[in-house]
C-alpha positions as CSV (number, residue, x, y, z in Angstrom):
1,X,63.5,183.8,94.2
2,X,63.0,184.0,90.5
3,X,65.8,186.3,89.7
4,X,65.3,188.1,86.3
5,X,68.6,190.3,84.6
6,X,69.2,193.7,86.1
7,X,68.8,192.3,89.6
8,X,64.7,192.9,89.9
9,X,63.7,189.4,91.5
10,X,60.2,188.2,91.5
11,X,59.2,185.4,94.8
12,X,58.3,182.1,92.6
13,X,56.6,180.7,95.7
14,X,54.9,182.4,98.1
15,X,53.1,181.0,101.4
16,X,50.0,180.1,100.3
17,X,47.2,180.5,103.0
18,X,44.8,177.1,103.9
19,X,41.8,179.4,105.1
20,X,40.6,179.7,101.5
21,X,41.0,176.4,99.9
22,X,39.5,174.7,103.1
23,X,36.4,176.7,102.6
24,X,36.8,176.5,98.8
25,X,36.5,172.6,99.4
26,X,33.8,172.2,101.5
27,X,31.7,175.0,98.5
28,X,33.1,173.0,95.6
29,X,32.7,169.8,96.8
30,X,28.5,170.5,97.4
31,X,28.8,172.0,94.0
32,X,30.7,169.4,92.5
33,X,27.6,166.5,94.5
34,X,24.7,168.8,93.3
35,X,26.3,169.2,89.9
36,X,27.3,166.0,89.3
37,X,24.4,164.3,90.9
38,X,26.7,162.1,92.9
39,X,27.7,162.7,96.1
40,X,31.0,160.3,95.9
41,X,32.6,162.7,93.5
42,X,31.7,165.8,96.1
43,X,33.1,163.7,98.5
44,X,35.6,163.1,96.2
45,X,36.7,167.1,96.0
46,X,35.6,167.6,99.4
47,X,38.6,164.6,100.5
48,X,41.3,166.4,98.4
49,X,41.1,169.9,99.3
50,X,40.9,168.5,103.2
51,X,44.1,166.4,102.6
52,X,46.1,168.8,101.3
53,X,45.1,171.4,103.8
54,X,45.8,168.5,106.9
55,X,49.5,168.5,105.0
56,X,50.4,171.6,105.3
57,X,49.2,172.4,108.2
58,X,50.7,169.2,109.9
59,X,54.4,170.6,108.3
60,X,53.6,174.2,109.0
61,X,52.2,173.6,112.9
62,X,52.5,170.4,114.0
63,X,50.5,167.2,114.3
64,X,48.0,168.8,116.9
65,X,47.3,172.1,114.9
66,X,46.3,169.5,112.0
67,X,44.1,167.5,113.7
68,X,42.1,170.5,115.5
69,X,41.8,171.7,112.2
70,X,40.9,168.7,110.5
71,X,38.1,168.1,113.4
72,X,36.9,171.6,112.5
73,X,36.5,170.9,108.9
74,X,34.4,167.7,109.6
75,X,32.6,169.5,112.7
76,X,31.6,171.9,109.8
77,X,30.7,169.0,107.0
78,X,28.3,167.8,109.7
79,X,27.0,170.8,110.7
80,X,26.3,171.6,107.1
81,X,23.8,168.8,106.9
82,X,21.9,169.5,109.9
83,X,21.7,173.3,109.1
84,X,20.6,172.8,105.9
85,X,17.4,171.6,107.1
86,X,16.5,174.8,108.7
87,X,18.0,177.3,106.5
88,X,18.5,175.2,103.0
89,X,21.9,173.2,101.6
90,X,23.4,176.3,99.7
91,X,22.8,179.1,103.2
92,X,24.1,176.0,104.9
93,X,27.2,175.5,103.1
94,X,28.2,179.2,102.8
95,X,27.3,179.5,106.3
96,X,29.9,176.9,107.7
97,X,32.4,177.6,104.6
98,X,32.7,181.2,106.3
99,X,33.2,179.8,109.8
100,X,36.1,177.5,108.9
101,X,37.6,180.0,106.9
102,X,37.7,182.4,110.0
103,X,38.6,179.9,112.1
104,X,41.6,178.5,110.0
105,X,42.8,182.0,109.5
106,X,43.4,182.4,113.2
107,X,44.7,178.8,113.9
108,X,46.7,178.5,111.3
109,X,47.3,181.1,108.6
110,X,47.8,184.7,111.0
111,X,50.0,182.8,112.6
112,X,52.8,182.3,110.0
113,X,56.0,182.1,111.8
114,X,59.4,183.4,110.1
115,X,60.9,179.2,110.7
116,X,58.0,177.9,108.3
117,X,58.5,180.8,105.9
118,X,62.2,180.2,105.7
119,X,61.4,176.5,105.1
120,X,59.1,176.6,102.2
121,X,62.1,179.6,100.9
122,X,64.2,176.2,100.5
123,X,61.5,175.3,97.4
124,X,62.4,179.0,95.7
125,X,64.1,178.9,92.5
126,X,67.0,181.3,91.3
127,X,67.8,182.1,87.7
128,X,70.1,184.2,86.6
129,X,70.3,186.0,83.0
């Protein structure tokens, strides 16, 4: 807890959920190929978002709970391609952005357990006036 004078506190870090920056990373990373022009540097975004999502979801739920995830998020990258054929790349990528956002919201991010919580409450900072 940021702790300000007269005893108000303010939470410095909260629990931030995966489901939107796993969908956010498969969006930004098309963006970021079509933009760009080269698909490395999509990949590029694509591969960091994923990472850090496989992290926190391998400290948060384990191992397993990663890799389920992680298979979901590539299932989708896939998926994405083959779509985009019969609906077009940007339907495509929305499409399957949605799905793994629903999908890692259930796995992962609904199920936030008070032990996690009180583990990333060991990163809070207190400050006193």
């Amino acid at each position: 807890m940021l702790r300000l004078g007269g005893g108000a506190t303010l939470a410095l870090m909260t629990r931030m959920p995966t489901a939107p920056v796993a969908a956010a990373s498969l969006i930004a990373g098309f963006a970021v190929a079509v933009g760009s022009g080269s698909r490395p540097l999509g990949g590029a975004v694509l591969a960091v978002g994923g990472l850090w999502c496989l992290q926190v979801w391998r400290r948060r739920h384990g191992t397993r709970t990663a890799a389920i995830l992680g298979c979901v998020g590539f299932g989708a990258f896939v998926l994405s391609h083959l779509l985009g054929l019969a609906i077009g790349a940007w339907p495509s990528v929305l499409l399957v952005s949605a799905v793994v956002a629903v999908v890692v919201w259930r796995r992962a991010d609904a199920h936030m357990t008070s032990a996690a919580a009180a583990d990333e409450s060991d990163s809070n900072i207190v400050l006193s006036a």
